[in-house]
C-alpha positions as CSV (number, residue, x, y, z in Angstrom):
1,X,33.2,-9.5,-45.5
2,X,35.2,-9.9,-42.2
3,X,35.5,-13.6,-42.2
4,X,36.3,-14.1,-46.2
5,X,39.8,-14.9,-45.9
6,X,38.9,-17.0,-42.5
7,X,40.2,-20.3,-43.5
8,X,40.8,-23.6,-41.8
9,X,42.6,-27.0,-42.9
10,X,41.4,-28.8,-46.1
11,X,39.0,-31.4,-44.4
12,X,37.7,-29.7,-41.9
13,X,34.6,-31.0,-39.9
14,X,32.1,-28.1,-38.4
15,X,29.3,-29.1,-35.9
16,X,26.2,-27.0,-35.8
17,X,24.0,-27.3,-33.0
18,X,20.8,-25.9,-33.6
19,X,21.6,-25.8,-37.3
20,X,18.2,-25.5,-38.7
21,X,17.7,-22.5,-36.6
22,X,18.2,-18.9,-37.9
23,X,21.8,-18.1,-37.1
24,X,22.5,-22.1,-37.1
25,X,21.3,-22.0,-40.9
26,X,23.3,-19.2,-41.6
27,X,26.2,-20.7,-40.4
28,X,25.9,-23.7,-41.9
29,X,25.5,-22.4,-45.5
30,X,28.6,-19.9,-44.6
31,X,30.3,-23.5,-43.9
32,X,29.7,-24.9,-47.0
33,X,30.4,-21.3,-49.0
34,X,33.6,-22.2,-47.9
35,X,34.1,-25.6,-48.7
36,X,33.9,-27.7,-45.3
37,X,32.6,-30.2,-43.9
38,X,29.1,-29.8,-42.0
39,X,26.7,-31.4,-39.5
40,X,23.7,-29.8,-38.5
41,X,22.1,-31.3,-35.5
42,X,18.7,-30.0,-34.8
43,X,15.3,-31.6,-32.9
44,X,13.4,-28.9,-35.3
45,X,11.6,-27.9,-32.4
46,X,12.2,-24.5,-33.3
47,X,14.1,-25.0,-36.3
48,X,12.9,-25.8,-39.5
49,X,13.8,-27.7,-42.3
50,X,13.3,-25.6,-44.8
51,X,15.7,-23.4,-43.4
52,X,18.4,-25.8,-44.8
53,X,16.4,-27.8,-47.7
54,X,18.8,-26.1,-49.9
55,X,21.9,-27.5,-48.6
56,X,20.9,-31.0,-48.9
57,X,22.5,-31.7,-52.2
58,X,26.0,-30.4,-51.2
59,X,27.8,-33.7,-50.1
60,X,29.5,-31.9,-47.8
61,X,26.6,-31.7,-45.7
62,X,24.8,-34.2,-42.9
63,X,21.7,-33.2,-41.4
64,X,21.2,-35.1,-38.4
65,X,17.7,-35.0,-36.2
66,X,18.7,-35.4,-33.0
67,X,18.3,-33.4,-29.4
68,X,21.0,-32.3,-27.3
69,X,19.3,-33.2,-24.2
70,X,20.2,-37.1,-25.3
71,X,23.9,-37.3,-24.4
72,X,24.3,-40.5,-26.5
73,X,23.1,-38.3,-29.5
74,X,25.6,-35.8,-28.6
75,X,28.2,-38.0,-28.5
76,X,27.7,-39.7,-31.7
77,X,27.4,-35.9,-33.8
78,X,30.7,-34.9,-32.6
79,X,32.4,-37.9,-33.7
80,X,35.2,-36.7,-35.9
81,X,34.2,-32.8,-35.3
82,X,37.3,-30.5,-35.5
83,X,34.8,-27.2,-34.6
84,X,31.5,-27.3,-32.7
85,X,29.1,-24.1,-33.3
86,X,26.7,-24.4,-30.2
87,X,23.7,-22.6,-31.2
88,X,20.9,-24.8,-29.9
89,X,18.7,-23.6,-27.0
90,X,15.3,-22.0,-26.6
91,X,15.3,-18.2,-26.4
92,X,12.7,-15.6,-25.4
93,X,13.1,-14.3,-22.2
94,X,9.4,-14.0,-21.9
95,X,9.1,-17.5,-22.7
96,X,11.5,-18.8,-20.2
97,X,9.7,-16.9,-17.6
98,X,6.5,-19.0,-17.9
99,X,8.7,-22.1,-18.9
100,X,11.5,-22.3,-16.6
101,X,11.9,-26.1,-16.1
102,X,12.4,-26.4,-20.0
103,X,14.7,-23.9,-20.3
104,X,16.8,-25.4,-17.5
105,X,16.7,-29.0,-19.6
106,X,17.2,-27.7,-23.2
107,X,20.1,-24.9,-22.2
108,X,21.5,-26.1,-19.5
109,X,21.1,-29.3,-19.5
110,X,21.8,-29.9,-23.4
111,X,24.7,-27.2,-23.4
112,X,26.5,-29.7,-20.5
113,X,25.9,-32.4,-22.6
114,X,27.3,-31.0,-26.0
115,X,30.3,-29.8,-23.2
116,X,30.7,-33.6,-21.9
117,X,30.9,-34.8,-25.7
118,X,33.0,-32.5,-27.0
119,X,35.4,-33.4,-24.4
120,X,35.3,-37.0,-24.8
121,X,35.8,-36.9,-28.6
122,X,38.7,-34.2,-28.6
123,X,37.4,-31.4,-30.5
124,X,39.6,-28.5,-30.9
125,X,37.0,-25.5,-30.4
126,X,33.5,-25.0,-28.7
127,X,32.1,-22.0,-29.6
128,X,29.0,-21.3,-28.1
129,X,26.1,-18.7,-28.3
130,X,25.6,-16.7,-25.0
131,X,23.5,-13.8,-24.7
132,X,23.7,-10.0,-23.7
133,X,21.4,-10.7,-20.9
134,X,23.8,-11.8,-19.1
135,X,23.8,-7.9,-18.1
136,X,21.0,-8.0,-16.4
137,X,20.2,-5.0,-14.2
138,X,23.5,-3.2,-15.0
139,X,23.2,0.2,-15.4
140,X,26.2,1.1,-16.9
141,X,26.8,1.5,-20.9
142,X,28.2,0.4,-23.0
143,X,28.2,-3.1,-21.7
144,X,31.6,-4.5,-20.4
145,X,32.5,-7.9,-20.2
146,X,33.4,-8.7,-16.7
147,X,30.5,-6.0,-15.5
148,X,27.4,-7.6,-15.1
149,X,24.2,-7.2,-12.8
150,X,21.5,-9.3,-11.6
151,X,20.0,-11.6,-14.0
152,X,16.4,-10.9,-14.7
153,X,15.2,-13.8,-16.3
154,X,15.7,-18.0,-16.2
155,X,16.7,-17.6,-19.9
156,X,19.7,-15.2,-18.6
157,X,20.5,-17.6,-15.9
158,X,20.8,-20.5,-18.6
159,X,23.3,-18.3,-20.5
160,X,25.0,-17.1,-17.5
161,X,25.3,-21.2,-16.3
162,X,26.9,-22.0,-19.6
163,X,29.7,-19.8,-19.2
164,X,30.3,-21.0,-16.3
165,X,30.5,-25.0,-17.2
166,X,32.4,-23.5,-20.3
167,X,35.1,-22.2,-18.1
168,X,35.3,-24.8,-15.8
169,X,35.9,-27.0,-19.2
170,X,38.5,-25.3,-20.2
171,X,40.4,-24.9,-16.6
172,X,39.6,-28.6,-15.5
173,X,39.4,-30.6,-18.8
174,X,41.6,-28.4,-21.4
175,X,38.4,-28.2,-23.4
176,X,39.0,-24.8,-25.4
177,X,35.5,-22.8,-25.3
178,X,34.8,-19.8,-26.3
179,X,31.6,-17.9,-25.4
180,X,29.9,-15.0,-27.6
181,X,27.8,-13.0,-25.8
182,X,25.3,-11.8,-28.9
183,X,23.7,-8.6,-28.9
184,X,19.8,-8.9,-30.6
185,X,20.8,-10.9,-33.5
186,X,18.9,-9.9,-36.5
187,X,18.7,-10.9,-40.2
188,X,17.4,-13.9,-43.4
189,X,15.6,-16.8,-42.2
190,X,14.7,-15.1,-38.7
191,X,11.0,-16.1,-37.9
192,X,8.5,-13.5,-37.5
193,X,5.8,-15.6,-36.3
194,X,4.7,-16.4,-32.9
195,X,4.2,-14.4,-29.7
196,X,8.0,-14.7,-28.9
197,X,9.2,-13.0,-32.5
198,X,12.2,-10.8,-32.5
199,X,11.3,-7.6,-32.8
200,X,12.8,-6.3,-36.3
201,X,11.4,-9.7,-38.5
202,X,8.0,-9.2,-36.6
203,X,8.3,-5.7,-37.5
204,X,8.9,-6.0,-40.9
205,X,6.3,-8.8,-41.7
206,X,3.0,-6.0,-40.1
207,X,4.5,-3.9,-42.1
208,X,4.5,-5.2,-45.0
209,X,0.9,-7.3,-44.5
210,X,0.1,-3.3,-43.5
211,X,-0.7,-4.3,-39.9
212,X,-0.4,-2.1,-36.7
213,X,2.9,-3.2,-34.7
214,X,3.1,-3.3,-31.0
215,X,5.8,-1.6,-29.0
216,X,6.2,-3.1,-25.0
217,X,7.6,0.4,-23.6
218,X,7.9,3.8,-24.5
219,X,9.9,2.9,-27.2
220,X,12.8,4.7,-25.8
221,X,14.4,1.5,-24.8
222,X,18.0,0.9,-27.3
223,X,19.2,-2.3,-28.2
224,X,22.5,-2.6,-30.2
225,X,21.5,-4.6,-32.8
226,X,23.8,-7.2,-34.9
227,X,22.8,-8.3,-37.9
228,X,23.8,-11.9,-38.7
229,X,27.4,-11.5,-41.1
230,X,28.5,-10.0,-38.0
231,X,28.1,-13.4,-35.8
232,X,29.1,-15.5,-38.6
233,X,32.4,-13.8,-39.0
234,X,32.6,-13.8,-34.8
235,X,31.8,-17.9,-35.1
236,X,35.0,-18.3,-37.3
237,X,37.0,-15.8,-35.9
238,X,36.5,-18.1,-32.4
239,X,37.9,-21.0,-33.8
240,X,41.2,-19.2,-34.5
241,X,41.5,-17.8,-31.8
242,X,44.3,-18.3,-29.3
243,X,44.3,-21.0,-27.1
244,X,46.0,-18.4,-24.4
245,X,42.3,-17.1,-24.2
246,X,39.9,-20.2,-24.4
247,X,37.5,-19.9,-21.3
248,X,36.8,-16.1,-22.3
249,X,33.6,-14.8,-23.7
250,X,32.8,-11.9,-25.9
251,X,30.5,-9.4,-26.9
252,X,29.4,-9.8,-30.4
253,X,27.7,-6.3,-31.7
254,X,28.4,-3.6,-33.9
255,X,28.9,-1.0,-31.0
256,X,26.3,0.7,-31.6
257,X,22.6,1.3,-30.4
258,X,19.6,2.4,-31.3
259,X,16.0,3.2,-30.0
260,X,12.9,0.7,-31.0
261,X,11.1,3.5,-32.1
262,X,13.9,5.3,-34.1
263,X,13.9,1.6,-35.5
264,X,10.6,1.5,-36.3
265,X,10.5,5.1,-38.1
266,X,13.3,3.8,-40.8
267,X,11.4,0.5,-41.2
268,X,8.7,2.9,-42.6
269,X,10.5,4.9,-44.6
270,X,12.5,2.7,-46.2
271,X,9.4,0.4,-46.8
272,X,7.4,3.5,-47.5
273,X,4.5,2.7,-45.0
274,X,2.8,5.8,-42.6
275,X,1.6,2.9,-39.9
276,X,1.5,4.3,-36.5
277,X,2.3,1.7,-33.6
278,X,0.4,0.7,-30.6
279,X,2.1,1.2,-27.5
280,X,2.0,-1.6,-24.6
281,X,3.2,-2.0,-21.6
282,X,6.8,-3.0,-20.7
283,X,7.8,-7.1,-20.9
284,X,8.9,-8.8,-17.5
285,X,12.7,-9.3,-17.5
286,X,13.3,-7.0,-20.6
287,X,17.0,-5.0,-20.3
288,X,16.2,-1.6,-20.9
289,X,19.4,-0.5,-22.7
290,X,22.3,-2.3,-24.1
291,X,25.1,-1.3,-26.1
292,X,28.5,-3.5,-26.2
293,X,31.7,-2.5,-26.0
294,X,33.4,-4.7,-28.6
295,X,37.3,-4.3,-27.3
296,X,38.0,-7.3,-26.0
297,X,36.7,-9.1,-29.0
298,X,38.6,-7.0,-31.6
299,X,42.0,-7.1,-29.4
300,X,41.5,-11.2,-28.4
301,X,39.5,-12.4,-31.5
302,X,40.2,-10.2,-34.2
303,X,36.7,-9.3,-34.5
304,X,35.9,-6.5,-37.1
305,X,32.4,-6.1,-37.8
306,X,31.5,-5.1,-41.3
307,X,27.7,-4.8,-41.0
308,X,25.9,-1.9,-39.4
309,X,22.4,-2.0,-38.0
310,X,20.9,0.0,-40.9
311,X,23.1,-1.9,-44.4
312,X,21.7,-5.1,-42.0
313,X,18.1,-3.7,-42.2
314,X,17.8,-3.0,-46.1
315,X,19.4,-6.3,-46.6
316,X,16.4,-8.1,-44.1
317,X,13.5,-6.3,-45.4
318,X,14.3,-6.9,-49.1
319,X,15.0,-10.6,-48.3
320,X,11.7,-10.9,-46.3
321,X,9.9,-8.8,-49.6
322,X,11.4,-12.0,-51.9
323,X,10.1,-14.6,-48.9
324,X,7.3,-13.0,-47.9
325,X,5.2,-16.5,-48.2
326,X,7.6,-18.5,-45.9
């Protein structure tokens, strides 16, 4: 894997935000893998517990319930952090649309916060989770950094805000930040359920309950899609990185995209379903194509993605066949 021989002194401390989410679980157990210190704060508003039940025997480990939008809280977690992972905030860019005062308070808010804390307790690295739609209405492909349109959402906004405070912590404070700007994150422990799924877990879960999936578009619309080793090995390449580049962000893809409904037709034949979709109309604030150019995180970050989109996908749908339950 590309971060395997990714290490970091002996006692290392990691903070992850958001750590009983999807990629925050993933991250923390790839923390512990490798013999560091953890803390995982999460409100489990959207997390959940059993996401990290396993990793509550491992003494290197410290779950702590907390919410980013408490300052006090965040000040107290990164108390003797060396790295902060920054992975808490609400996504959906539907969502956001019909919720834009949260979204303001949990990702801007909370992200400033985690920012103001970090600073004060003299972490060496804040990573944080942006977001490809950042893009907005940008036309061009693949998706430069430095290149972007008109946000189309409050959830892009957020994301887009972040940076911002990020960079001004590093040129004001000498707070190194580091922003990765992921491209439709995909793998284990993503939640299917709910009107605001991704669309590759929800996918896979009709499928396999033999249910009728909904496509919002034609179909037609491409997403490069990066399944989670990929943003695990981008966390830890972050906090090596340079200091000559903190205040930068980065795509974090594979470089490559592909259709939803050239998606959908190797979800059924891999999983051996004939399950024609339904077709719906387009979602409010959606990006109709993104693909990333991932040059300036190879060059800056030494980011070298193992995982394609379609070794990602067998790995999901038979982890989702063993969890099927959950």
């Amino acid at each position: 894997m590309g971060y395997k021989n990714v290490t970091f002194k002996r006692d290392s401390v990691f903070l992850v935000t958001g750590g009983a989410g999807f990629i925050g679980s993933n991250l923390c157990e790839a923390v512990l893998k490798k013999g560091y210190k953890v803390k995982c704060l999460d409100n489990l508003s959207t997390g959940k517990k059993e996401n990290i039940s396993s990793f509550f025997e491992d003494s290197n480990f410290t779950f702590i319930n907390g919410d980013i939008r408490d300052l006090d809280t965040c000040m107290s977690v990164c108390e003797g952090v060396d790295y902060v992972l920054h992975q808490a905030a609400w996504g959906s860019v539907p969502r956001s649309i019909e919720r834009p005062l949260l979204y303001e308070e949990i990702n801007v808010k909370g992200t400033l916060n985690m920012l103001e804390a970090a600073k004060q307790k003299e972490v060496e690295k804040f990573v944080y989770a942006s977001s490809s739609s950042v893009y907005g209405d940008d036309p061009n492909l693949p998706k430069v950094e430095g290149r972007e349109g008109t946000l189309l959402s409050p959830y892009a906004l957020t994301k887009k805000t972040n940076e911002e405070y990020s960079k001004l912590y590093t040129k004001l404070y000498g707070l190194e930040t580091y922003g990765l700007r992921y491209f439709n994150v995909f793998g284990t422990r993503q939640n299917p359920n709910g009107a605001y799924a991704a669309v590759i877990p929800k996918f896979i879960k009709q499928l396999l309950n033999n249910e009728r999936p909904t496509i919002n578009g034609d179909g037609k619309q491409s997403r490069d899609f990066t399944y989670i080793e990929n943003v695990i090995e981008a966390n830890f390449k972050a906090c090596c990185t340079s200091s000559a580049y903190a205040g930068n962000v980065y795509n974090i893809a594979y470089g490559n995209r592909v259709t939803l409904i050239d998606l959908y037709n190797y979800l059924c034949n891999y999983m051996g379903k004939l399950i024609t979709p339904k077709f719906a109309l387009e979602r409010p604030g959606d990006i109709k194509h993104s693909d990333a150019d991932i040059t300036k995180s190879k060059i800056e970050m030494n980011y070298n993605p193992d995982w394609d989109i379609w070794r990602g996908i067998n790995e999901t749908i038979d982890w989702y066949k063993l969890n099927s339950d959950e």
